[in-house]
N, C-alpha and C positions, 0 to 999 in steps of 0.2 A: 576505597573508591575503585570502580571500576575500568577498567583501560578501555580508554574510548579513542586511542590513536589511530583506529584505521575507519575515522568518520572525515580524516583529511583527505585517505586517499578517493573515498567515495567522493565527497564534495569535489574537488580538484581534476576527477574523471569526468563527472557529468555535464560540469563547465565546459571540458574540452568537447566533449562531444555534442553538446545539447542542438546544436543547427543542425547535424547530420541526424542523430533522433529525431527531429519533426520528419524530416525528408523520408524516413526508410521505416518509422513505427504508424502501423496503421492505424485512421481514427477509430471513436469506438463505433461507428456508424458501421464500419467496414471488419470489424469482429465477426469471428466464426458465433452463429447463432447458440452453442450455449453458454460464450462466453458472455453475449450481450444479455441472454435472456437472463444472467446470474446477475446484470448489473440492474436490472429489469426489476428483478425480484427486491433487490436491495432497496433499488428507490422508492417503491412500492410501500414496504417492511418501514421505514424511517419516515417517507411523506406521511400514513395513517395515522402511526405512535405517534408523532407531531411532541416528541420529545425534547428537541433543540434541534440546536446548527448540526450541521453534517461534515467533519473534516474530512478532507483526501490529504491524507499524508503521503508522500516521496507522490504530490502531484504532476512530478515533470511539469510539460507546457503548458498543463492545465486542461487540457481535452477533455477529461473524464469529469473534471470538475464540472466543465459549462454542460456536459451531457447530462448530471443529473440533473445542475437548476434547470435545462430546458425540458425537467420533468416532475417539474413543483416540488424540490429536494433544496433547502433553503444549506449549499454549499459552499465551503471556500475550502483553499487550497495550502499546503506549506510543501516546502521541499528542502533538501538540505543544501542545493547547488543554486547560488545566486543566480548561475545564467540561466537555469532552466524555469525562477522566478519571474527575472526578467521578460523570457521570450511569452509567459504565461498572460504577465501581465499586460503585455503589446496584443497579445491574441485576442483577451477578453476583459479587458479595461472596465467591465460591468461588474467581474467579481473580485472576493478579497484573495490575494495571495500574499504569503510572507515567508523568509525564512527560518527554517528552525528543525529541530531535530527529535528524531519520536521516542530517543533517549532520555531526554528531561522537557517535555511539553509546554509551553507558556501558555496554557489552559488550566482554568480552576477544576478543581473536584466536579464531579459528578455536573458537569454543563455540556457535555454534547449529549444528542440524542442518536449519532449514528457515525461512526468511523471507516471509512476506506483504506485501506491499506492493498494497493493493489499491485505486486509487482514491485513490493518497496523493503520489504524487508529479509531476503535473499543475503543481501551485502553483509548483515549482520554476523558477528564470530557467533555455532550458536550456544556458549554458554553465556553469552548477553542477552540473548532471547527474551529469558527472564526476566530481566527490566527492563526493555521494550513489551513485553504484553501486561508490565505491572503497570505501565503507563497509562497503557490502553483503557487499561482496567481501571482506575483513580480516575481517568477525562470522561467515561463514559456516565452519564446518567443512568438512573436505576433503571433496567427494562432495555436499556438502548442496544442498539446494536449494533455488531463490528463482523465487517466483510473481509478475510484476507484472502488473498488470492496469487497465486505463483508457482514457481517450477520445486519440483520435487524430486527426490531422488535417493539412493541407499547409502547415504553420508556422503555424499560426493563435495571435496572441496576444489576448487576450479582457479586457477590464478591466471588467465588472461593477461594479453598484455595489447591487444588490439578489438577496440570494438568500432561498430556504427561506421562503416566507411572508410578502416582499417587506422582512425585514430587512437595515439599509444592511450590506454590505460594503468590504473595501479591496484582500483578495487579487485576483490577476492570476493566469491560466489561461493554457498553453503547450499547443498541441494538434502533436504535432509526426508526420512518417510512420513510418511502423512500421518501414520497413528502417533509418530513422534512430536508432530506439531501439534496434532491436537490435544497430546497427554500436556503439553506445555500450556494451550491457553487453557485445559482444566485449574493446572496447579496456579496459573494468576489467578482464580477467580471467576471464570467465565463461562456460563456454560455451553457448551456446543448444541446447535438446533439440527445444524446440515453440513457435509463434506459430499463434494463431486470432485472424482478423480478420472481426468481426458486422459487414456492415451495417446501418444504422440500422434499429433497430425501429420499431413502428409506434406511432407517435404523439409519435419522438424525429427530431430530425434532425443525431444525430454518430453516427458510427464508434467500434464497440471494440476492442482487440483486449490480450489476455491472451499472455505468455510465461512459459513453463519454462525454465529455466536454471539452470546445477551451477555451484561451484568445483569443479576438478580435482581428481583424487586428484594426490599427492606421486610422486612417480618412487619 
């Protein structure tokens, strides 16, 4: 079995922190344009295939979730931190939110037709990677497609003790390269369509980069 002790300390951060995240992380409304236009492109990709439901995994407060239903992206939301459930479901009471972890999914085989992963799986050690993008890979429907999206880096592992309006944290950050992540969702099964890699904006100093990638159709 795989050690999954450090999904306590991720859940138990984001609790602490989740009111100062609404306050200091901006909507997606207010994204640098080609972050939005990548969320753009996704809801776009999943509304047509008209595949199934669309999760946003590690949804936080749900933001990004209600941005794509208000773009005919039939979405709901999970996160691994009950408060940032909570705060989700006070925000937008119209959609599903629950918790749960992208480690072992309480979704059937191949029933989603599109996965977000935005900014959510960083915390992960990454020789777990691996079962998280097997997951990925098992919920998604044939054809469907998975957006990840987050900071990147030359194996950098980052142990914080203070985030979001300088509350303590415990979670650990993996900044890994992008050809690295993408050789990883190859080896789950997945194929890759598209990678964009941001250099750092101005007045940040990490790299981002966001990937498209399908499950196959069946022979």
């Amino acid at each position: 079995m795989p050690d999954l002790s450090y999904l306590a300390a991720v859940q138990e951060s984001y609790d602490t922190v989740a009111s100062a995240y609404v306050e200091q992380v901006k909507p997606p409304a207010e994204l640098d344009p080609l972050s939005r236009g990548m969320l753009n492109v996704f809801a776009e990709v999943v509304r047509t295939a008209g595949l199934g439901p669309v999760a946003d995994l590690g949804c936080g407060p749900g933001r990004i979730t209600a941005y794509l239903a208000e773009r005919g992206v039939p979405a709901f939301g999970m996160d691994l931190s009950p408060g940032m459930v909570e705060l989700a479901r006070r925000a937008h009471p119209d959609r599903g939110f629950s918790v749960g972890s992208m480690t072992s999914l309480p979704i059937e085989d191949d029933r989603l037709g599109g996965i977000l992963a935005y900014y959510s799986t960083h915390h992960t050690p990454p020789a777990l990677l691996p079962v998280v993008f097997g997951e990925l890979h098992r919920a998604l429907a044939p054809g469907g497609c998975l957006m990840l999206a987050g900071h990147v880096g030359p194996d950098q592992h980052l142990r914080p003790t203070q985030a979001y309006g300088g509350h303590p944290v415990t979670y650990e950050s993996y900044l890994l390269p992008p050809d690295r992540i993408a050789e990883l969702l190859k080896q789950a099964g997945l194929g890759l369509t598209a990678r964009l890699v941001e250099e750092p904006r101005e007045g940040f100093e990490r790299t981002f980069a966001t990937f498209l990638a399908h499950k196959p159709e069946r022979p």
